[in-house]
Backbone as XML, in Angstrom:
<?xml version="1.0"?>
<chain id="A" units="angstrom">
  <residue number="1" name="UNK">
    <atom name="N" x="0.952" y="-70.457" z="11.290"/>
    <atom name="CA" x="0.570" y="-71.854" z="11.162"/>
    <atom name="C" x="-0.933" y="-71.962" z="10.996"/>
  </residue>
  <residue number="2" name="UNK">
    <atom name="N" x="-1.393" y="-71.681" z="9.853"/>
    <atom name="CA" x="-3.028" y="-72.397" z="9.451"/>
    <atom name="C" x="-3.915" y="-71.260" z="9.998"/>
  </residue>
  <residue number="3" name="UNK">
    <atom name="N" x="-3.120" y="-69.408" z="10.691"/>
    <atom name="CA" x="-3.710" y="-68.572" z="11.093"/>
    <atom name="C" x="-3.947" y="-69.018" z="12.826"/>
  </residue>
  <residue number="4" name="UNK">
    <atom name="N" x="-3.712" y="-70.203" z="13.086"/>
    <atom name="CA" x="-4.238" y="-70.177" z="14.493"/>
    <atom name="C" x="-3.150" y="-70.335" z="15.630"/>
  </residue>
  <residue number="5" name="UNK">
    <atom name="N" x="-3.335" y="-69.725" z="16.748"/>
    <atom name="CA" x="-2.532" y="-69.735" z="17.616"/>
    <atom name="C" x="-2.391" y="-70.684" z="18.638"/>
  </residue>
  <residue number="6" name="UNK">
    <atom name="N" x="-0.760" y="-70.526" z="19.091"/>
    <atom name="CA" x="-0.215" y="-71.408" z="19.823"/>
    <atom name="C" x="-0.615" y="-71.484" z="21.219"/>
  </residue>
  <residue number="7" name="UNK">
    <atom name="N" x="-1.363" y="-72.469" z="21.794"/>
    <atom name="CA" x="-2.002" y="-72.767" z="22.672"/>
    <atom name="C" x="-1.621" y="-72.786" z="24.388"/>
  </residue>
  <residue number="8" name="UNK">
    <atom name="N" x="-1.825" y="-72.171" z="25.092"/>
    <atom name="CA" x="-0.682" y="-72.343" z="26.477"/>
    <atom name="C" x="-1.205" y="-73.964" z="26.755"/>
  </residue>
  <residue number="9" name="UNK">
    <atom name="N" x="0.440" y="-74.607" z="27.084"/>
    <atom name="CA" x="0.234" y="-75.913" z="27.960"/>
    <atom name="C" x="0.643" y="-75.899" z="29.093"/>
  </residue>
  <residue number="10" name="UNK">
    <atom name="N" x="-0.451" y="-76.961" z="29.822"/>
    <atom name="CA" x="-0.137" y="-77.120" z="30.910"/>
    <atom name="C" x="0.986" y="-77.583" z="31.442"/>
  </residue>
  <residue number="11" name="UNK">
    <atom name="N" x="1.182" y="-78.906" z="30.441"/>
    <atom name="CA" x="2.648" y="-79.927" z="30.689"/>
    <atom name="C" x="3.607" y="-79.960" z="29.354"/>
  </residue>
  <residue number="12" name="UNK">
    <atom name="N" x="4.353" y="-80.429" z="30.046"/>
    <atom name="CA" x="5.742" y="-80.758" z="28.700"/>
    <atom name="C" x="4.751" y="-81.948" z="28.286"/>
  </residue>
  <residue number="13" name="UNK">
    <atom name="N" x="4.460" y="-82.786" z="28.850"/>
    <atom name="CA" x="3.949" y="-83.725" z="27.925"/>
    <atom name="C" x="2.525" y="-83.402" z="26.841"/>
  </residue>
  <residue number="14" name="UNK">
    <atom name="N" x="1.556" y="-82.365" z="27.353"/>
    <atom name="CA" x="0.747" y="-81.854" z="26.547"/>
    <atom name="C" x="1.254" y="-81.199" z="25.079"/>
  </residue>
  <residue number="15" name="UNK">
    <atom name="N" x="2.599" y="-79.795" z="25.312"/>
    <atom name="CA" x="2.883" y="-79.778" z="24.415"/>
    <atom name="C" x="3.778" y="-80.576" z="23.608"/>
  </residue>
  <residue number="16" name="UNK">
    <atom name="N" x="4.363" y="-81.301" z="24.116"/>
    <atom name="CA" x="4.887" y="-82.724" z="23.104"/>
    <atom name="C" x="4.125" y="-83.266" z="22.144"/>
  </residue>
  <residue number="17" name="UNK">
    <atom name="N" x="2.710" y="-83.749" z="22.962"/>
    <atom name="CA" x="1.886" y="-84.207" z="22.167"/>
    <atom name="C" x="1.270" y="-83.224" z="20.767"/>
  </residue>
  <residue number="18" name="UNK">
    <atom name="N" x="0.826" y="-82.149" z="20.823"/>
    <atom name="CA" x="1.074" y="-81.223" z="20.301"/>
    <atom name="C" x="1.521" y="-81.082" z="18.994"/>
  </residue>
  <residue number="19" name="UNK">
    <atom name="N" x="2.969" y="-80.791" z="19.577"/>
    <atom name="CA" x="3.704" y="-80.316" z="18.507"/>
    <atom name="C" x="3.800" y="-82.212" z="17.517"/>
  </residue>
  <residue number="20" name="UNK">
    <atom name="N" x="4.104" y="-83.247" z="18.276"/>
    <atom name="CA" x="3.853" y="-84.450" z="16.994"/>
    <atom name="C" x="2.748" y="-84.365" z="16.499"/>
  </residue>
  <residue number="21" name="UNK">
    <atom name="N" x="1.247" y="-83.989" z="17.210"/>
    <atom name="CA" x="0.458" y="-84.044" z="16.038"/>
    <atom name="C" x="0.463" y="-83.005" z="15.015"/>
  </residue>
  <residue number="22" name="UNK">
    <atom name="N" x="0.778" y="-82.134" z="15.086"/>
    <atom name="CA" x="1.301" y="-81.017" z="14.115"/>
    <atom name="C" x="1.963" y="-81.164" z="13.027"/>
  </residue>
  <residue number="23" name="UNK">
    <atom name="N" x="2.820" y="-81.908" z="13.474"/>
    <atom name="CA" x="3.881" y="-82.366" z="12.663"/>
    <atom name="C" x="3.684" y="-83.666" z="11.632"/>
  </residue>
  <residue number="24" name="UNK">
    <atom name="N" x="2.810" y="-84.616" z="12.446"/>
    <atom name="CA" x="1.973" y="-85.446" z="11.335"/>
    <atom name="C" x="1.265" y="-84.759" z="10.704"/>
  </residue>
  <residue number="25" name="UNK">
    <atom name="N" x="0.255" y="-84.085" z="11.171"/>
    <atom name="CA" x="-0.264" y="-83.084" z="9.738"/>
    <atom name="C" x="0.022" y="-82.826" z="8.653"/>
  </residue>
  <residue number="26" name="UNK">
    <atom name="N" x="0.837" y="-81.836" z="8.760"/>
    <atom name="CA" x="2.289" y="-81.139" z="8.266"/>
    <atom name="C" x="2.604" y="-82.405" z="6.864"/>
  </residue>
  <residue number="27" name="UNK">
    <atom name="N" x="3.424" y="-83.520" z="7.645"/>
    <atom name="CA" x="4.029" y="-84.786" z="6.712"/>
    <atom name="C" x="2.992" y="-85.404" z="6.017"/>
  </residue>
  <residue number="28" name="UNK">
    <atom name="N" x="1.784" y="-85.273" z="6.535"/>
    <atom name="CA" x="0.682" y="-86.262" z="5.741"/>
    <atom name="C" x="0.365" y="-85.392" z="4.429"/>
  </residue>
  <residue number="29" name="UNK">
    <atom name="N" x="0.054" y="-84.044" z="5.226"/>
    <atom name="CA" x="-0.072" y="-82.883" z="3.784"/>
    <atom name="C" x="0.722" y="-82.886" z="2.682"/>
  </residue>
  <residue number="30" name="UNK">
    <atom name="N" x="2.151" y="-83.191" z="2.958"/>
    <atom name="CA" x="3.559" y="-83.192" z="2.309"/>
    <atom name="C" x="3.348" y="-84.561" z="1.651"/>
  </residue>
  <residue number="31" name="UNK">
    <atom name="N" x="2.950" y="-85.538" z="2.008"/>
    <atom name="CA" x="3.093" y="-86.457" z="1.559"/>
    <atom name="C" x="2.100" y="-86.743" z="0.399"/>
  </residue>
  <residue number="32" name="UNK">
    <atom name="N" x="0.853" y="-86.174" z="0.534"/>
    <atom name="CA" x="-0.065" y="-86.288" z="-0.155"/>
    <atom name="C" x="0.053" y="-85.285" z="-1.700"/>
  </residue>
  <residue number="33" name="UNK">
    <atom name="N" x="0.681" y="-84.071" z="-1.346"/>
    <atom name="CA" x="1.456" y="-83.139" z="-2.404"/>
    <atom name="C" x="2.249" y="-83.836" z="-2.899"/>
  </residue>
  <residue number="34" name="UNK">
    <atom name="N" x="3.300" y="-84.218" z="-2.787"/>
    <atom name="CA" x="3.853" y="-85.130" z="-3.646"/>
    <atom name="C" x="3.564" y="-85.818" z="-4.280"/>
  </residue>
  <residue number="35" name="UNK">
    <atom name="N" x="2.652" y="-87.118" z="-3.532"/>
    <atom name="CA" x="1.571" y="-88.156" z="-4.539"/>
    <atom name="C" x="1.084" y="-87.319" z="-5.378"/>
  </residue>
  <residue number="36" name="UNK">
    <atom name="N" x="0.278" y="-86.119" z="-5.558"/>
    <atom name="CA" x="0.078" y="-85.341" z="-6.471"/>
    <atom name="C" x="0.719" y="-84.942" z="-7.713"/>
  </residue>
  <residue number="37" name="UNK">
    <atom name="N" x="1.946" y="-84.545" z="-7.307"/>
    <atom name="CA" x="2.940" y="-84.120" z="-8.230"/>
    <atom name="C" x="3.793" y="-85.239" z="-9.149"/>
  </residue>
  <residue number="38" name="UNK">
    <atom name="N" x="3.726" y="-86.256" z="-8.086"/>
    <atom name="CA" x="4.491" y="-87.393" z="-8.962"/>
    <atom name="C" x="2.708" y="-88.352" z="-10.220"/>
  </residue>
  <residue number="39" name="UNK">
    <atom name="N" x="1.952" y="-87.895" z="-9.554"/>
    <atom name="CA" x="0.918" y="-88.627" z="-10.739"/>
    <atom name="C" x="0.889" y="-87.578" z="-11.841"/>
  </residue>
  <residue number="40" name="UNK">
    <atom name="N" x="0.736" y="-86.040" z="-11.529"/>
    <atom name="CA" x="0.860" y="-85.176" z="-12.371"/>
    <atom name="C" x="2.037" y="-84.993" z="-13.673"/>
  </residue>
  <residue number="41" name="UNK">
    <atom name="N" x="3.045" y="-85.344" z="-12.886"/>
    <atom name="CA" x="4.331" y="-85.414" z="-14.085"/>
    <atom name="C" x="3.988" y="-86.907" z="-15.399"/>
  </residue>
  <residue number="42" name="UNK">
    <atom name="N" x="3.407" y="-88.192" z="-14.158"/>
    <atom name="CA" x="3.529" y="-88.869" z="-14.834"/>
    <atom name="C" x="2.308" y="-88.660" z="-16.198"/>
  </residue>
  <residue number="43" name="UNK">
    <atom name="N" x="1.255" y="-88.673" z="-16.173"/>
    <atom name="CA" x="0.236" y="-87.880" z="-16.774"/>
    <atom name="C" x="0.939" y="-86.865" z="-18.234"/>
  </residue>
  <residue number="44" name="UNK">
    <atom name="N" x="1.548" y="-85.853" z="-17.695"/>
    <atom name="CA" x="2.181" y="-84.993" z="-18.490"/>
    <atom name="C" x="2.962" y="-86.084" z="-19.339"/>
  </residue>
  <residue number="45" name="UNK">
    <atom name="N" x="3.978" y="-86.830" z="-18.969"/>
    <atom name="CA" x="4.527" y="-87.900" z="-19.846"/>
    <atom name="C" x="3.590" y="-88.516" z="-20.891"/>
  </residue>
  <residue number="46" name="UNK">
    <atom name="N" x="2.360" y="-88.893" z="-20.084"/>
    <atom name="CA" x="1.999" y="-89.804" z="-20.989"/>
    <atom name="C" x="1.209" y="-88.980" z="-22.544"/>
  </residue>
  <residue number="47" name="UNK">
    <atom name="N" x="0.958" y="-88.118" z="-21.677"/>
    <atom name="CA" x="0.129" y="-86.862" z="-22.445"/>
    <atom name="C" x="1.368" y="-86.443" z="-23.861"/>
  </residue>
  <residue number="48" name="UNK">
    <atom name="N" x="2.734" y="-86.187" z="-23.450"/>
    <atom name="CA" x="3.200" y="-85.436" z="-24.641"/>
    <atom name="C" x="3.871" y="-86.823" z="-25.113"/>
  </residue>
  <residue number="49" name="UNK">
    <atom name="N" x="3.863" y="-88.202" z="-24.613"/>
    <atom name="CA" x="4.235" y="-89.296" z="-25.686"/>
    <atom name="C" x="3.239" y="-89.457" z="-26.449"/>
  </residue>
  <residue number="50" name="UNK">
    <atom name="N" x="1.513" y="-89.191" z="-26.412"/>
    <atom name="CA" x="0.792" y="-89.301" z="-27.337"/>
    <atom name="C" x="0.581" y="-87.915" z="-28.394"/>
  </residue>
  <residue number="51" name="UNK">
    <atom name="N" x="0.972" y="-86.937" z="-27.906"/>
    <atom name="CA" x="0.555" y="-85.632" z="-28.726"/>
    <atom name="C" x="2.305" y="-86.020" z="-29.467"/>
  </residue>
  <residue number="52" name="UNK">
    <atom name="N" x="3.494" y="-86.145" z="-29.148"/>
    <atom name="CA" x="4.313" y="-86.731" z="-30.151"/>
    <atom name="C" x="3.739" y="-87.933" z="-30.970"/>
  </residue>
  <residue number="53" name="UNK">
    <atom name="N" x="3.406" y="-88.747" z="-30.966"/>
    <atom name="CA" x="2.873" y="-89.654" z="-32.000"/>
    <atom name="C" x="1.729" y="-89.607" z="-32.509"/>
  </residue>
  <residue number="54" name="UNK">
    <atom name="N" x="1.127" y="-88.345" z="-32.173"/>
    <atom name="CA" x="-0.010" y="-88.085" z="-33.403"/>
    <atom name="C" x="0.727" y="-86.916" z="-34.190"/>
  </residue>
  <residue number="55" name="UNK">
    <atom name="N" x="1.920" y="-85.888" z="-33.486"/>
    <atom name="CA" x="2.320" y="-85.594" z="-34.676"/>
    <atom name="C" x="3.304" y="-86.532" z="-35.460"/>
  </residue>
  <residue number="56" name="UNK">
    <atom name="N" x="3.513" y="-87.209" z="-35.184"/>
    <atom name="CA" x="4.478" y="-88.454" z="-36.287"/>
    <atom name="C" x="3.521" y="-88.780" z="-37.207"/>
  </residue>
  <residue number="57" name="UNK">
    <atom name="N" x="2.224" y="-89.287" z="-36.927"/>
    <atom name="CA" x="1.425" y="-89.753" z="-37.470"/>
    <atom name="C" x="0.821" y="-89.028" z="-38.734"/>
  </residue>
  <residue number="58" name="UNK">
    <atom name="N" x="0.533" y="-87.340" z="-37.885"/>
    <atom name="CA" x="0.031" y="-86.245" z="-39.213"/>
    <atom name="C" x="1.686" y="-86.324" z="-40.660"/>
  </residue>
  <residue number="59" name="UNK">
    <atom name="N" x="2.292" y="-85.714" z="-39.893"/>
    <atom name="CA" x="3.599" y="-85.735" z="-40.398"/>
    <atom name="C" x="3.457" y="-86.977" z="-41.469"/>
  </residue>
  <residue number="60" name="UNK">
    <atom name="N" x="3.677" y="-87.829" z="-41.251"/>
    <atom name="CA" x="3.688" y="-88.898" z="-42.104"/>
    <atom name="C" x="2.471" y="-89.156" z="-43.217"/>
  </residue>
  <residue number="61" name="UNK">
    <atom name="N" x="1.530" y="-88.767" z="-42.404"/>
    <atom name="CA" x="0.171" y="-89.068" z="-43.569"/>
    <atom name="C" x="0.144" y="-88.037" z="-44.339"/>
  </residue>
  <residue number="62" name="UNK">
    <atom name="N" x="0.760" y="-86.762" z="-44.004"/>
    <atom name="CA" x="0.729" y="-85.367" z="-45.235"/>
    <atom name="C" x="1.508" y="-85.449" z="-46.331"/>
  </residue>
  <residue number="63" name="UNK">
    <atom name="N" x="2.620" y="-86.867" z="-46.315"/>
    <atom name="CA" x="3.320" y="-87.354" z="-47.768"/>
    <atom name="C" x="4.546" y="-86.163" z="-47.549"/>
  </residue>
  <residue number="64" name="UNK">
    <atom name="N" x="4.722" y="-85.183" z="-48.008"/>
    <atom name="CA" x="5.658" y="-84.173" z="-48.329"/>
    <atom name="C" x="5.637" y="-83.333" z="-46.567"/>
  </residue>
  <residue number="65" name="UNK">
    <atom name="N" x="5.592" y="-83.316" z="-45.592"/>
    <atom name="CA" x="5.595" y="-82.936" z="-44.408"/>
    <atom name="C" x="7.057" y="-83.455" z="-43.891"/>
  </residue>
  <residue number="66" name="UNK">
    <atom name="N" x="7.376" y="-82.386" z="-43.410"/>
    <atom name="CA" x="8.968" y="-82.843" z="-42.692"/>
    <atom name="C" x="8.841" y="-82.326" z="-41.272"/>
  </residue>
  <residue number="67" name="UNK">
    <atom name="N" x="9.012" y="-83.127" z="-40.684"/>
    <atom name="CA" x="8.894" y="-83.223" z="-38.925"/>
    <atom name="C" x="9.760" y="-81.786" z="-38.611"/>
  </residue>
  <residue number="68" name="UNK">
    <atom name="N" x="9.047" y="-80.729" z="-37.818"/>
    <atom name="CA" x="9.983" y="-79.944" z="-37.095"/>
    <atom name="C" x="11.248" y="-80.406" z="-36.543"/>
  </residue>
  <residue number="69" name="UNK">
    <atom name="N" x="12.891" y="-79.773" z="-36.463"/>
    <atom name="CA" x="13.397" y="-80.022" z="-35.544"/>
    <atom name="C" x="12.797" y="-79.835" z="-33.816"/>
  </residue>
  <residue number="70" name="UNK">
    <atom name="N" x="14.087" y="-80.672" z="-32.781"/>
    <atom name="CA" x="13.114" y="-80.155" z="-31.541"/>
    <atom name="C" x="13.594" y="-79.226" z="-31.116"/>
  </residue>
  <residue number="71" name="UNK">
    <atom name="N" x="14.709" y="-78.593" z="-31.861"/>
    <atom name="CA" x="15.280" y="-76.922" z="-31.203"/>
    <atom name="C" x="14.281" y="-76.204" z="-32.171"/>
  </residue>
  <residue number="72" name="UNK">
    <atom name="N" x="13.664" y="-76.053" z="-33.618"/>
    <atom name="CA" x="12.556" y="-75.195" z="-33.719"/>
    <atom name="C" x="11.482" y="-75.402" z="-33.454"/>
  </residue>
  <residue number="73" name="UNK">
    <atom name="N" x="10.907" y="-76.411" z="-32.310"/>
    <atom name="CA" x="9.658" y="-76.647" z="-32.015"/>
    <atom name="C" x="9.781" y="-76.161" z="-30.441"/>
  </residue>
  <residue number="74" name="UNK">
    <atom name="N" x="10.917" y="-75.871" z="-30.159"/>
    <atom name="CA" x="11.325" y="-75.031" z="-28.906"/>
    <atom name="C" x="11.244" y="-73.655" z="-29.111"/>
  </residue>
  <residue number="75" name="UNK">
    <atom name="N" x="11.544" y="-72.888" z="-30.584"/>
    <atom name="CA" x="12.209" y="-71.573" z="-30.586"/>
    <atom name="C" x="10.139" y="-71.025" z="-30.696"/>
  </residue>
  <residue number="76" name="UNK">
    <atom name="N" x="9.837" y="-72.122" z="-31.340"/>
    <atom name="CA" x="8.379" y="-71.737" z="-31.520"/>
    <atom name="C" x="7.563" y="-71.391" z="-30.366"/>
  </residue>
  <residue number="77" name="UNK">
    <atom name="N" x="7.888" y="-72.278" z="-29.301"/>
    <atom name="CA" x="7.317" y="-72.443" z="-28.096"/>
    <atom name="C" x="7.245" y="-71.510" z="-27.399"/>
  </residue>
  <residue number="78" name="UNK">
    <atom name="N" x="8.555" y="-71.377" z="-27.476"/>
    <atom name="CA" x="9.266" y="-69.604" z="-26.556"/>
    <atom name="C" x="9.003" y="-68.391" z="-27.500"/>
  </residue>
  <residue number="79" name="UNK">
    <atom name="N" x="8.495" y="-68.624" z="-28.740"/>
    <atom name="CA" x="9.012" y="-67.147" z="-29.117"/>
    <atom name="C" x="9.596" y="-66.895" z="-29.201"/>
  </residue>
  <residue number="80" name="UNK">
    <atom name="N" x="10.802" y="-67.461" z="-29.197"/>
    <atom name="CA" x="12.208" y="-67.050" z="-29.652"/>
    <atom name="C" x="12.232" y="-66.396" z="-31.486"/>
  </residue>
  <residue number="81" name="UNK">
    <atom name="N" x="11.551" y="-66.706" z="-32.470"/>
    <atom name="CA" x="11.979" y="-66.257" z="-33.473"/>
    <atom name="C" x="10.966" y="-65.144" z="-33.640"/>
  </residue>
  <residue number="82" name="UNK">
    <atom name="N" x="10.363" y="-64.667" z="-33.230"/>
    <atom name="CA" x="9.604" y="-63.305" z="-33.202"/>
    <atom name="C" x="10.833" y="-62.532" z="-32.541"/>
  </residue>
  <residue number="83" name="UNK">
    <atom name="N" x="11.804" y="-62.734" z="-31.896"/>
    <atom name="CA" x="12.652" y="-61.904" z="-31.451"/>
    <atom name="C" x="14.306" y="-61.712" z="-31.783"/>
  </residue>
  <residue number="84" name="UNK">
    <atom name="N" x="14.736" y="-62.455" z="-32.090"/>
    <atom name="CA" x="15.782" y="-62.887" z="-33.145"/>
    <atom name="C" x="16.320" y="-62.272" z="-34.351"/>
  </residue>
  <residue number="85" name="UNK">
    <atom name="N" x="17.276" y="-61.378" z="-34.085"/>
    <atom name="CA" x="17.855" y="-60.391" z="-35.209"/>
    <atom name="C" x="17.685" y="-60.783" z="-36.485"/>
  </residue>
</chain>
């Protein structure tokens, strides 16, 4: 736990206290990771709805340009067709 050790108590009620503040820690940390992760995804959303509509946009302004499918803009991604019999 955070490298540091568990403390002798005197009372049940000392380590009670204790272990809840620990445990708020713990949930506030957790809670704050999440807020993280949920602004991060949203971000990522907003990020590949605009990098999709600037490629719509190139796509369209190159006249003769035909939009990747999204299974070969996947196989591209992965590398999948560098490996592919």
């Amino acid at each position: 736990m955070d490298g540091e050790d568990i403390p002798d108590f005197s009372s049940l009620k000392e380590e009670t206290a204790y272990w809840k503040e620990l445990s708020l820690k713990y949930k506030q940390s957790f809670q704050e990771a999440r807020d993280e992760l949920v602004e991060f995804q949203e971000g990522s959303r907003e990020l590949e709805a605009e990098l999709e509509a600037q490629l719509v946009q190139a796509a369209c302004s190159g006249g003769c340009w035909a939009l990747p499918s999204p299974r070969t803009l996947r196989d591209i991604n992965t590398g999948y067709f560098l490996f592919s019999p």
